[in-house]
SEMIFI-26323 format. One record per residue (C-alpha): residue in three letters; z, y, x. Coordinates in steps of 0.2 Angstrom, whole numbers, plus 5000, padded with zeros to 4 digits. Each point is the difference from the previous one (the first is absolute). Layout:
// SEMIFI-26323
<rec><resn>ALA</resn><pz>Z</pz><py>Y</py><px>X</px></rec>
...
END
This chain:
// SEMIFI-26323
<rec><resn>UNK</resn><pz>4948</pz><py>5089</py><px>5039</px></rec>
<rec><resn>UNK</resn><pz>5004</pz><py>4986</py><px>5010</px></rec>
<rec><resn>UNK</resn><pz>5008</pz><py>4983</py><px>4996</px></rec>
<rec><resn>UNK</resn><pz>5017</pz><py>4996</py><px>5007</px></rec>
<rec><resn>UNK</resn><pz>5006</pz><py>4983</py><px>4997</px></rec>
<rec><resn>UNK</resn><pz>5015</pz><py>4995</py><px>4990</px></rec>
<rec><resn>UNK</resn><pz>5013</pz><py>4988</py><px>5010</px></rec>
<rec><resn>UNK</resn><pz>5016</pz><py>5004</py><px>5008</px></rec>
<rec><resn>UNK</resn><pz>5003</pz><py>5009</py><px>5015</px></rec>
<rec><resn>UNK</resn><pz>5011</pz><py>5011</py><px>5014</px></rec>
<rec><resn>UNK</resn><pz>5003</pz><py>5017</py><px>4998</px></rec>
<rec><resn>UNK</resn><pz>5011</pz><py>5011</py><px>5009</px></rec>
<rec><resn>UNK</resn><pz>5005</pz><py>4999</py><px>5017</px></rec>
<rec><resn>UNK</resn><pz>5013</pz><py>4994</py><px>5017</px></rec>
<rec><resn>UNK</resn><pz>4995</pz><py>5009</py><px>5011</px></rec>
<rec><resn>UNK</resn><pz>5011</pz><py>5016</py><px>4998</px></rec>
<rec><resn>UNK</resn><pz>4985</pz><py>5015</py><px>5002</px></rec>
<rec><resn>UNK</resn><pz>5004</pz><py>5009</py><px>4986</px></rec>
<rec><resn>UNK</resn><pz>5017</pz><py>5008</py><px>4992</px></rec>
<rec><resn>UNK</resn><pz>5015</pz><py>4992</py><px>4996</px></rec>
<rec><resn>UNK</resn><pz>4999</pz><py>5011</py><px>4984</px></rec>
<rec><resn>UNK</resn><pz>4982</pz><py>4994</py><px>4994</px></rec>
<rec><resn>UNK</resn><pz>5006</pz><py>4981</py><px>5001</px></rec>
<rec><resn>UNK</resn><pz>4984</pz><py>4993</py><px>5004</px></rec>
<rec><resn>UNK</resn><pz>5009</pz><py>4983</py><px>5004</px></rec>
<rec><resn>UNK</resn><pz>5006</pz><py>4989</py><px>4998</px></rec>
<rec><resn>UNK</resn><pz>4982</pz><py>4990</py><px>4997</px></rec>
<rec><resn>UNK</resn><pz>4999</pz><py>4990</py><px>4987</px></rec>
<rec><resn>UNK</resn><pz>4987</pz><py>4991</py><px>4991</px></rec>
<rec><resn>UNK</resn><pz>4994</pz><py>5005</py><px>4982</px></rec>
<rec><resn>UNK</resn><pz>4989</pz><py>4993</py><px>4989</px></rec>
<rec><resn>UNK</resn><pz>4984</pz><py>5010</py><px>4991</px></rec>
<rec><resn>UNK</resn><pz>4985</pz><py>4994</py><px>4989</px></rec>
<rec><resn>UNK</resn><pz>4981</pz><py>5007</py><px>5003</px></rec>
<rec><resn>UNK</resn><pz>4998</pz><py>5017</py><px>5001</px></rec>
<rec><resn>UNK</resn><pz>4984</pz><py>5012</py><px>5005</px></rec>
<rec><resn>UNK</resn><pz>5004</pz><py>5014</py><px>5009</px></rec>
<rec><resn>UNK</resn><pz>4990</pz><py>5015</py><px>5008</px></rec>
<rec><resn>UNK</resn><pz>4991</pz><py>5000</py><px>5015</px></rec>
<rec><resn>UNK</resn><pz>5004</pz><py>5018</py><px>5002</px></rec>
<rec><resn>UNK</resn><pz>5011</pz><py>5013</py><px>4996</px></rec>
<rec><resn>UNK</resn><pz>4996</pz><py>5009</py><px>4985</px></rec>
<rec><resn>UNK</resn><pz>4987</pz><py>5017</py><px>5008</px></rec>
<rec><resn>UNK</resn><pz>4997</pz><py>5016</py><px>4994</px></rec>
<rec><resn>UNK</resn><pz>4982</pz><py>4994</py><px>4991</px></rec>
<rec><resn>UNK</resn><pz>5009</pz><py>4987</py><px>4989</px></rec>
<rec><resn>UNK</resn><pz>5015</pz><py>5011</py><px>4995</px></rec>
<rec><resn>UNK</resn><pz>4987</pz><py>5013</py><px>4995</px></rec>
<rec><resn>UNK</resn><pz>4992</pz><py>4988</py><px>4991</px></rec>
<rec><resn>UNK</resn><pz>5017</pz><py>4997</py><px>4989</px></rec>
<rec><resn>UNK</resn><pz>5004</pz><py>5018</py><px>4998</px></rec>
<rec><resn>UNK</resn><pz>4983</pz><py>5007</py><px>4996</px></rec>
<rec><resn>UNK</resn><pz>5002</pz><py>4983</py><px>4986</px></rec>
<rec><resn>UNK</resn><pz>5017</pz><py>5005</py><px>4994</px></rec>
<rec><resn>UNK</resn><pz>5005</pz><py>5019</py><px>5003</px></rec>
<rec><resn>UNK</resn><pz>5012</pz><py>4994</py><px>5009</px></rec>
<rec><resn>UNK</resn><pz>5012</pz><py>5012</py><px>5011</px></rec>
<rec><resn>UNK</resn><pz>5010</pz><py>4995</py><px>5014</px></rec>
<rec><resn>UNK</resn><pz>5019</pz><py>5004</py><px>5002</px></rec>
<rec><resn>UNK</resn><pz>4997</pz><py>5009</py><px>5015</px></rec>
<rec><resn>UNK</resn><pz>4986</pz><py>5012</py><px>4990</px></rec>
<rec><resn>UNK</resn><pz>5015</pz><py>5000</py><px>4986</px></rec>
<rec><resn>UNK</resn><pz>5014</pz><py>5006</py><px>5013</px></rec>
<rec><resn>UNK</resn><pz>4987</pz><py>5012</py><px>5008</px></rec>
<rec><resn>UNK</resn><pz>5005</pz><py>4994</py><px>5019</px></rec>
<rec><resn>UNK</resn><pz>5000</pz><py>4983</py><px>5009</px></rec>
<rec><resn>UNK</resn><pz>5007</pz><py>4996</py><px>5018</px></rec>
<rec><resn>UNK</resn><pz>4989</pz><py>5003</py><px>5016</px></rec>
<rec><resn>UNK</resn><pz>5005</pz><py>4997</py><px>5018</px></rec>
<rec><resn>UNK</resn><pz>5001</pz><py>5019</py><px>5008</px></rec>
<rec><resn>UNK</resn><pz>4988</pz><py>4994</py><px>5014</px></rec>
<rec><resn>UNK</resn><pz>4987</pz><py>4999</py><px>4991</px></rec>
<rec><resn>UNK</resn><pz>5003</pz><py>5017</py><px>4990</px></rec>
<rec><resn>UNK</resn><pz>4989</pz><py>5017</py><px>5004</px></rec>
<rec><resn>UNK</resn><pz>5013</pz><py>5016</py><px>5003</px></rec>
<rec><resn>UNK</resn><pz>4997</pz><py>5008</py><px>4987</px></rec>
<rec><resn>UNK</resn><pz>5003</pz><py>4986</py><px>4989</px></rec>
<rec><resn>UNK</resn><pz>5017</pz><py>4994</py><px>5010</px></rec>
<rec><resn>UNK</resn><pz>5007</pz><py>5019</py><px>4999</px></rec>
<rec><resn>UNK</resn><pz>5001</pz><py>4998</py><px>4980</px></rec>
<rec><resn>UNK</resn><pz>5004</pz><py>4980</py><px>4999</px></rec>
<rec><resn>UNK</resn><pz>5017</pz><py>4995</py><px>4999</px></rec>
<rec><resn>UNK</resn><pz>5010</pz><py>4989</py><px>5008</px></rec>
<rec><resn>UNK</resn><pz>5015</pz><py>4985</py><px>4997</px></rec>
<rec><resn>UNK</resn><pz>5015</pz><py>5001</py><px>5012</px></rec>
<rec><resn>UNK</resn><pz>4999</pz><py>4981</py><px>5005</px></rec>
<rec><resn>UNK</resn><pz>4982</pz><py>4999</py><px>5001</px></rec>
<rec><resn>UNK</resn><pz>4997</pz><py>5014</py><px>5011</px></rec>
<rec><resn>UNK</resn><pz>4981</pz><py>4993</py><px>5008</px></rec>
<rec><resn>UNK</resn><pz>4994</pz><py>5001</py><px>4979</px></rec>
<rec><resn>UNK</resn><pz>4996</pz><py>5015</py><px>4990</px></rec>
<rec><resn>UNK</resn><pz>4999</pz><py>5002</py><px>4981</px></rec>
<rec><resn>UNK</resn><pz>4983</pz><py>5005</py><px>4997</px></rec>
<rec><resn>UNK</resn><pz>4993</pz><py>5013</py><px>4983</px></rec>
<rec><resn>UNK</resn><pz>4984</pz><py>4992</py><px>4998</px></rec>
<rec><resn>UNK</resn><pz>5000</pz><py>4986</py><px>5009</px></rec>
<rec><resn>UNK</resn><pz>4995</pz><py>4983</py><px>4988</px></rec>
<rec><resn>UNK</resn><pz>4988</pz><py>4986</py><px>5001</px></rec>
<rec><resn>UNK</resn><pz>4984</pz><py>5013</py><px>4997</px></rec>
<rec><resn>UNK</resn><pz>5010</pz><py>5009</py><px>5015</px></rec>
<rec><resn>UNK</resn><pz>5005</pz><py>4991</py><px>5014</px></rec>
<rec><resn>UNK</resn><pz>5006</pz><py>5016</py><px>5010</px></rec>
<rec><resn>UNK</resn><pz>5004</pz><py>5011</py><px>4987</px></rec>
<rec><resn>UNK</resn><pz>4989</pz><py>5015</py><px>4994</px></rec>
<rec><resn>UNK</resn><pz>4985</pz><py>5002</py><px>5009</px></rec>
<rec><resn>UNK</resn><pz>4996</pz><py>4982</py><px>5005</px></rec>
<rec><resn>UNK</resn><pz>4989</pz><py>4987</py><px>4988</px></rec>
<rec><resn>UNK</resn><pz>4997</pz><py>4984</py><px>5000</px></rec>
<rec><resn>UNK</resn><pz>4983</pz><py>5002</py><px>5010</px></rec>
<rec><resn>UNK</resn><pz>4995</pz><py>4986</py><px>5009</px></rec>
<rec><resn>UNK</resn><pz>5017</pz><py>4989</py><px>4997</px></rec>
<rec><resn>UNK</resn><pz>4991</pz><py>4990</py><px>4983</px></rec>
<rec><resn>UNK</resn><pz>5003</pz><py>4984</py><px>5009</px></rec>
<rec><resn>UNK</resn><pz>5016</pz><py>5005</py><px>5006</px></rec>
<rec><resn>UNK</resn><pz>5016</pz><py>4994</py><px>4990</px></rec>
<rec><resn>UNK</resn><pz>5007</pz><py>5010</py><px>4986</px></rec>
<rec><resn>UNK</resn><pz>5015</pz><py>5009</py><px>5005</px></rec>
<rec><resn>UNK</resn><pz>5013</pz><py>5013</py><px>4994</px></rec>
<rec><resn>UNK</resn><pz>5003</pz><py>4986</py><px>4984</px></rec>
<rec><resn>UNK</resn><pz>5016</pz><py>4995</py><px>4996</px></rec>
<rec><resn>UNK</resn><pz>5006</pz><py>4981</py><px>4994</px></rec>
<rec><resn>UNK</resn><pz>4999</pz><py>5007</py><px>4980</px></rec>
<rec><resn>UNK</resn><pz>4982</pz><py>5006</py><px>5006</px></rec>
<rec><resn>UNK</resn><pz>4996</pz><py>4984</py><px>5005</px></rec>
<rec><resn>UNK</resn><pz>5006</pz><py>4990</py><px>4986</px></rec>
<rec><resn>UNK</resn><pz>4988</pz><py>5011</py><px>4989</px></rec>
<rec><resn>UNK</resn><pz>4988</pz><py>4994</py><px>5011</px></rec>
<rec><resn>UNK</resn><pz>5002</pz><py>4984</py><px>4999</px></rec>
<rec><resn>UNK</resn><pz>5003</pz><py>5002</py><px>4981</px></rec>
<rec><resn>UNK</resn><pz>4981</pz><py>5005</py><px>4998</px></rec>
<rec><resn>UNK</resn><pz>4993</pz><py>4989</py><px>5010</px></rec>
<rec><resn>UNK</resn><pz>5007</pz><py>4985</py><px>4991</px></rec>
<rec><resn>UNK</resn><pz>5010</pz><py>4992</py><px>5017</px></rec>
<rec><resn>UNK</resn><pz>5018</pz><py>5006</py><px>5007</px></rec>
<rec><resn>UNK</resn><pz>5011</pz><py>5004</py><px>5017</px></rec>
<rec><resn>UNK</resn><pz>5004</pz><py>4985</py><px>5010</px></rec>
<rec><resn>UNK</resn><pz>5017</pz><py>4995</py><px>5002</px></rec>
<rec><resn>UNK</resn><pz>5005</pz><py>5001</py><px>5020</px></rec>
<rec><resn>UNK</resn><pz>5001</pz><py>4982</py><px>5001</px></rec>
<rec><resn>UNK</resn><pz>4980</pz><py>4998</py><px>4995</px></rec>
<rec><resn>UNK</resn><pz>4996</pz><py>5014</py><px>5011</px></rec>
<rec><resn>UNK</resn><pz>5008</pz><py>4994</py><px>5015</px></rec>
<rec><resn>UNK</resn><pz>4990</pz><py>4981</py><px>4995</px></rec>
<rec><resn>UNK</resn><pz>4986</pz><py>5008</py><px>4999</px></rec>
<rec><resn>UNK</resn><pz>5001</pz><py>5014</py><px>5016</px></rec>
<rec><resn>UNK</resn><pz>5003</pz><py>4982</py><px>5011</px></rec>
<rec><resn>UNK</resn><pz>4983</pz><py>4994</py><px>4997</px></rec>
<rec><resn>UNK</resn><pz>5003</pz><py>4982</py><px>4998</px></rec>
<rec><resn>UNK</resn><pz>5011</pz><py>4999</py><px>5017</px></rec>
<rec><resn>UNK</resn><pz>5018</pz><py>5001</py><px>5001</px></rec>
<rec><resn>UNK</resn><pz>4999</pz><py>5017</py><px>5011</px></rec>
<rec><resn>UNK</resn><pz>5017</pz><py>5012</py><px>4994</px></rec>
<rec><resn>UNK</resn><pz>4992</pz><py>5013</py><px>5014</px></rec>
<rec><resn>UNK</resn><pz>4985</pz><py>5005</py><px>4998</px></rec>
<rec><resn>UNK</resn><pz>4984</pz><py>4992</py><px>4992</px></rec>
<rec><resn>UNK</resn><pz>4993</pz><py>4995</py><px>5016</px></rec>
<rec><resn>UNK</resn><pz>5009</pz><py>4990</py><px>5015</px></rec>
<rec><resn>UNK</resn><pz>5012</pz><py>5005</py><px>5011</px></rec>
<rec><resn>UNK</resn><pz>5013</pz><py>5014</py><px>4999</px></rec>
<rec><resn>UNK</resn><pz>4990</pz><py>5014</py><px>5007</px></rec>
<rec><resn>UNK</resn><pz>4993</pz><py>5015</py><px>4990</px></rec>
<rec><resn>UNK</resn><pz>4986</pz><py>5000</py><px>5011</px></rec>
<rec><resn>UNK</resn><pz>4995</pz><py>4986</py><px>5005</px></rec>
<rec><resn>UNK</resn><pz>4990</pz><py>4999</py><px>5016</px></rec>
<rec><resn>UNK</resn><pz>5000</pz><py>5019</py><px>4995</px></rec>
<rec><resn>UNK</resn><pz>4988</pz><py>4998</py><px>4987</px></rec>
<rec><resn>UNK</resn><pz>5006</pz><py>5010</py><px>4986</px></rec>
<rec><resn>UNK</resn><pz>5003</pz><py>4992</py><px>4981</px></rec>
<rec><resn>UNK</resn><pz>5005</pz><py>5010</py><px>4991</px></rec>
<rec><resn>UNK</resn><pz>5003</pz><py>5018</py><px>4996</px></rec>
<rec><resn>UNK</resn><pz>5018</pz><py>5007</py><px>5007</px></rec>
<rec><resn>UNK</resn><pz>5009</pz><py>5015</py><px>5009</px></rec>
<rec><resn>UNK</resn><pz>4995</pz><py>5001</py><px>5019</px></rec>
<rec><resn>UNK</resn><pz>5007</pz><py>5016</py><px>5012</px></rec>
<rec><resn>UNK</resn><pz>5017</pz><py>5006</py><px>4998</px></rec>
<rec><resn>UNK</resn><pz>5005</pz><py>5001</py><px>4981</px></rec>
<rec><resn>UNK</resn><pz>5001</pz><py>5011</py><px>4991</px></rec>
<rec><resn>UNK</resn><pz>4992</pz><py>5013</py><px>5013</px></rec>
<rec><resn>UNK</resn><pz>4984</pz><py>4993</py><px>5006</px></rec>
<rec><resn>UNK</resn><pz>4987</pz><py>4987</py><px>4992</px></rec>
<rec><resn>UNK</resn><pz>4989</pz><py>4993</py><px>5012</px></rec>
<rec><resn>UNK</resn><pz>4990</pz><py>4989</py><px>4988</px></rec>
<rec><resn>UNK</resn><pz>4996</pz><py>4987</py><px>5013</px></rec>
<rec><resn>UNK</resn><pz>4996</pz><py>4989</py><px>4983</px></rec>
<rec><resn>UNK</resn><pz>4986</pz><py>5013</py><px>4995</px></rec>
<rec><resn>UNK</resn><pz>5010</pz><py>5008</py><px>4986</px></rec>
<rec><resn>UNK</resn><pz>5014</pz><py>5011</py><px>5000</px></rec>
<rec><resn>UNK</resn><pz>5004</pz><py>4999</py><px>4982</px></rec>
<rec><resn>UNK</resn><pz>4991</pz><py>4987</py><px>4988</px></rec>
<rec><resn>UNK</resn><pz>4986</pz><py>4987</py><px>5005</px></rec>
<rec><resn>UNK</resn><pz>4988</pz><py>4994</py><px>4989</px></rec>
<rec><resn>UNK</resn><pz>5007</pz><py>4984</py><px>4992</px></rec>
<rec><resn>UNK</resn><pz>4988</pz><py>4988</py><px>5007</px></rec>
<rec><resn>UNK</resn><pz>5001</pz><py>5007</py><px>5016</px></rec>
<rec><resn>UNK</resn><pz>5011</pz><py>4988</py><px>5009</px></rec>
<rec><resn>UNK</resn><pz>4995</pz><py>4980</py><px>5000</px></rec>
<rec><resn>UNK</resn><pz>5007</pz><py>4991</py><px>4985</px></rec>
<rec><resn>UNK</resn><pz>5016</pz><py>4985</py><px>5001</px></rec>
<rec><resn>UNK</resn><pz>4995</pz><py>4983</py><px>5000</px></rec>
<rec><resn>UNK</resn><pz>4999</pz><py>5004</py><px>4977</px></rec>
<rec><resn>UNK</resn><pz>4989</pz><py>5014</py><px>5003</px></rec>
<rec><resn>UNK</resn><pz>5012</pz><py>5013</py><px>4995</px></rec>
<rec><resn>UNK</resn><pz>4998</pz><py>5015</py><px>5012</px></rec>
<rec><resn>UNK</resn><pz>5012</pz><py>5013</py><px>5007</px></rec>
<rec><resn>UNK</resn><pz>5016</pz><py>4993</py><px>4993</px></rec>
<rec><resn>UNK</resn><pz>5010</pz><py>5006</py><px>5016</px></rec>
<rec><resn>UNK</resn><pz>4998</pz><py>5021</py><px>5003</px></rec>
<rec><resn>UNK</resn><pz>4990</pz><py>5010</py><px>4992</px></rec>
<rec><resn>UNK</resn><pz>5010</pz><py>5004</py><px>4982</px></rec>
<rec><resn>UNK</resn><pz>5015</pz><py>4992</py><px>4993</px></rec>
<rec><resn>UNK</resn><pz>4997</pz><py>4992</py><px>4987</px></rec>
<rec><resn>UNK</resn><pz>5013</pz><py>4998</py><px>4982</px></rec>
<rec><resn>UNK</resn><pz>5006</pz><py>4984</py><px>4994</px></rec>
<rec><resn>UNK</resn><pz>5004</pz><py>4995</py><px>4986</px></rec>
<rec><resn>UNK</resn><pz>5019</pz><py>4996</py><px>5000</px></rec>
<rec><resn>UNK</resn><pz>5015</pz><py>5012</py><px>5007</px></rec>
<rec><resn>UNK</resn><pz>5005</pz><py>5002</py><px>5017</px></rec>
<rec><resn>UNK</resn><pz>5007</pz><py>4989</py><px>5011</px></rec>
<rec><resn>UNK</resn><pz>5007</pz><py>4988</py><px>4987</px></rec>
<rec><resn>UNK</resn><pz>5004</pz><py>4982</py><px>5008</px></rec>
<rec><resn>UNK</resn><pz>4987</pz><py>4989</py><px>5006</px></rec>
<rec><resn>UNK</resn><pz>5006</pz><py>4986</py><px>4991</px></rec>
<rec><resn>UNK</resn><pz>4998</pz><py>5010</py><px>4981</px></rec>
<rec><resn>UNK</resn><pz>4981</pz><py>4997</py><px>5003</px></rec>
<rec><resn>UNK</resn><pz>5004</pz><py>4980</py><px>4997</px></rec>
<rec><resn>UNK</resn><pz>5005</pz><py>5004</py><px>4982</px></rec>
<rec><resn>UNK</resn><pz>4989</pz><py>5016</py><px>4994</px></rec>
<rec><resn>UNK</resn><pz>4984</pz><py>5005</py><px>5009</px></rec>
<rec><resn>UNK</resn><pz>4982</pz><py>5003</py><px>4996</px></rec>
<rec><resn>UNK</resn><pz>4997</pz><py>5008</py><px>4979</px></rec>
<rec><resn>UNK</resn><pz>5020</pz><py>4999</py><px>4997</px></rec>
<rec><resn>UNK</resn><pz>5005</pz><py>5012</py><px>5014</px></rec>
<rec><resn>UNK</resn><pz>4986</pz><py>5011</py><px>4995</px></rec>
<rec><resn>UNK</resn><pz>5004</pz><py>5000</py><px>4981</px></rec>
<rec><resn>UNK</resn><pz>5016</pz><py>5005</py><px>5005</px></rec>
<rec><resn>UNK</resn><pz>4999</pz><py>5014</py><px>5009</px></rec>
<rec><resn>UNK</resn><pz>4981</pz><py>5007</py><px>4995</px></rec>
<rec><resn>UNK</resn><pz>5007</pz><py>5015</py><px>4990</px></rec>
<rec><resn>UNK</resn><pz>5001</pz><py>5016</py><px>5005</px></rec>
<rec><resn>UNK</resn><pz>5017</pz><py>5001</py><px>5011</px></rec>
<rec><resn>UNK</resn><pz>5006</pz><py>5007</py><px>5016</px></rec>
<rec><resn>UNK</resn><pz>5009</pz><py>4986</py><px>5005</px></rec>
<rec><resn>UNK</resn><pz>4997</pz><py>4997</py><px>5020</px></rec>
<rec><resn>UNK</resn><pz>4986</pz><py>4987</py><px>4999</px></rec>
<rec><resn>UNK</resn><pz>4993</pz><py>4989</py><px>5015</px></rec>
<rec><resn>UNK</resn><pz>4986</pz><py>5005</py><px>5013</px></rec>
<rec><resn>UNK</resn><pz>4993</pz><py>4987</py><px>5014</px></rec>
<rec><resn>UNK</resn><pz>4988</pz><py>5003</py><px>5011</px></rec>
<rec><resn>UNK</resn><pz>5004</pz><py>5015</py><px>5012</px></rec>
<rec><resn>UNK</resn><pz>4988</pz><py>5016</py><px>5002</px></rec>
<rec><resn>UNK</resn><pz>4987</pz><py>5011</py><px>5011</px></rec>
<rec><resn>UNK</resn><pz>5018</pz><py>5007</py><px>5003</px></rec>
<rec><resn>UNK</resn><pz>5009</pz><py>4986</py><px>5009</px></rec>
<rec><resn>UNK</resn><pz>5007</pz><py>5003</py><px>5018</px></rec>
<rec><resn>UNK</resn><pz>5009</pz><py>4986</py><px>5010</px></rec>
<rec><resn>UNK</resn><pz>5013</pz><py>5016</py><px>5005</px></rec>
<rec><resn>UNK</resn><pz>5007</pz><py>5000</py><px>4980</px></rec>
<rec><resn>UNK</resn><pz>4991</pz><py>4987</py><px>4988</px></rec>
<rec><resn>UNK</resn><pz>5000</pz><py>4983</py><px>5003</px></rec>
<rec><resn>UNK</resn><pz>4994</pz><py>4997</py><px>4985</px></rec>
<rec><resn>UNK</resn><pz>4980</pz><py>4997</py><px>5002</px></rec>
<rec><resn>UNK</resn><pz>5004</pz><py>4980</py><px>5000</px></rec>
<rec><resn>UNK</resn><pz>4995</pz><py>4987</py><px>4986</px></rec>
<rec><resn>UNK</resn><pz>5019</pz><py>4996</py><px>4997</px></rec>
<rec><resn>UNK</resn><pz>5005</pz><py>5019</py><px>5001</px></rec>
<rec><resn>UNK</resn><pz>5007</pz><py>5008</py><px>4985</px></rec>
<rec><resn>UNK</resn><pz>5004</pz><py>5016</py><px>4993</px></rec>
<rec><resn>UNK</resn><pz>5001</pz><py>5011</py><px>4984</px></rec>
<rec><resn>UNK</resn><pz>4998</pz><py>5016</py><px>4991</px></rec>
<rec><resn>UNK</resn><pz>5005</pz><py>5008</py><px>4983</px></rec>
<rec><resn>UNK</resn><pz>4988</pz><py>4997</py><px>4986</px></rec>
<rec><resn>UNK</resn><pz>4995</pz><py>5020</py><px>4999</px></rec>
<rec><resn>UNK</resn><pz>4997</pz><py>5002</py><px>5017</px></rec>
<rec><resn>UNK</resn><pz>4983</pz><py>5002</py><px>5008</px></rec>
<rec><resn>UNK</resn><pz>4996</pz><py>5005</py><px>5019</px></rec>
<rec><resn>UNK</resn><pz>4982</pz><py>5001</py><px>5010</px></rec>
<rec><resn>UNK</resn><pz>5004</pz><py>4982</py><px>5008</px></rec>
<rec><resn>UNK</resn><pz>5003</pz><py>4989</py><px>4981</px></rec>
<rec><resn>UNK</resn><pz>4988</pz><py>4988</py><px>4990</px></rec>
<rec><resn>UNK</resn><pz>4998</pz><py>4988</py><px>4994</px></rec>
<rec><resn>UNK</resn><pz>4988</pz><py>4980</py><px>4996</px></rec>
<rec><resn>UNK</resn><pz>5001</pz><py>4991</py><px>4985</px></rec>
<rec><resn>UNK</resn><pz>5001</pz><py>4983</py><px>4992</px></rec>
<rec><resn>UNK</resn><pz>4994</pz><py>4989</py><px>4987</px></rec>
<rec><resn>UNK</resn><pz>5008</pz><py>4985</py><px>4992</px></rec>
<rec><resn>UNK</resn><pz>4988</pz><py>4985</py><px>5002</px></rec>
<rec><resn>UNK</resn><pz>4994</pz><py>4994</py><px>4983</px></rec>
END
């Protein structure tokens, strides 16, 4: 884990990329104490470690079925998947889970180092739970995906996704949701040291998985001046299906309908809810 520094600092962002809905500004400044943080999401090996450890089932193994973009579905598993009205490029997988990725048929071969996906935010908590650390709030996420600049974009200078075309990080290029070129070497997850690390050494915090926070959605920038850190998580740790924060963006990202792969960006799901594109890093209070 790495060590982020406690101090005040500006989250959000002015510059009006995102959704009015998603209130990402106005910035403000908020105050947090030391904290250790991942380098990495949480991979496949490590959550194996915890489940092999505990018994442990995920709520996507419970319900039977998790959510999978239909690009990546085989026929035959499409033909009997089902589908949501207002998320007509997904399909509700039988089979599909962390051990799963695609549904039945595929394994987790290969993807070791890749992060754990299909897990939901109460999946996570357990997580975190065993491993004696917790979820970030949004606020030390977002201190820590900056690296030590004061960059609301992207980890690295500048405003490009690609900067002098080199590729950083792991996102949707072609025409989504039809074709994948995988210009970035990957059409679904990288491994997550793949990509250079921010100025902290934390890698792939834009793209590749969005990753649960500890606090709900889209609450006020300003709430993070009074509660953050252990207090946000204690609150909302058990098991809920409230709409809980994600940051971070995914291997899914598309300038044509998610500007959301940006350090400021921010977005939500329900607590139960678990997809081929979610994960998650933890935290640890410094002693």
């Amino acid at each position: 884990m790495i060590k982020i520094p406690g101090g005040t600092y500006r989250i959000g962002s002015d510059k009006g990329l995102g959704f009015a809905e998603d209130r990402e500004g106005p910035s403000c400044e908020v105050s947090v104490t030391d904290f250790y943080i991942d380098a990495t999401t949480v991979t496949n090996q490590e959550f194996l470690a915890f489940v092999e450890a505990t018994g442990y089932q995920t709520e996507a193994e419970g319900f039977g079925n998790s959510f999978v973009l239909k690009y990546f579905l085989a026929e035959d598993v499409l033909a009997i998947s089902e589908t949501v009205p207002h998320l007509t490029n997904w399909a509700i997988v039988e089979g599909a889970d962390w051990r799963h990725p695609l549904g039945p048929g595929s394994s987790l071969e290969g993807l070791m180092e890749h992060p754990v996906v299909h897990v939901s935010y109460n999946d996570a908590v357990a997580y975190c739970d065993w491993a004696g650390k917790r979820l970030p709030t949004e606020a030390e996420w977002e201190i820590a995906a900056k690296g030590g600049t004061d960059h609301d974009v992207f980890p690295w200078e500048g405003m490009s996704l690609v900067p002098d075309g080199e590729y950083k990080c792991n996102s949707w290029q072609g025409e989504f949701p039809i074709q994948n070129d995988a210009l970035d070497g990957f059409e679904r997850t990288a491994p997550v040291k793949y990509y250079e690390p921010n100025g902290y050494g934390l890698y792939q915090v834009i793209g590749n998985v969005w990753e649960w926070c500890a606090n709900p959605a889209r609450i006020p920038l300003v709430e993070f001046q009074d509660k953050n850190g252990p207090a946000f998580y204690q609150e909302n740790k058990a098991k809920n299906d409230n709409y809980m924060a994600t940051k971070g963006g995914s291997f899914l990202c598309h300038f044509s309908y998610c500007k959301r792969y940006r350090i400021a960006a921010r977005n939500g799901n329900s607590g139960q809810s678990t997809a081929i594109n979610v994960g998650f890093r933890c935290v640890k209070d410094s002693e």
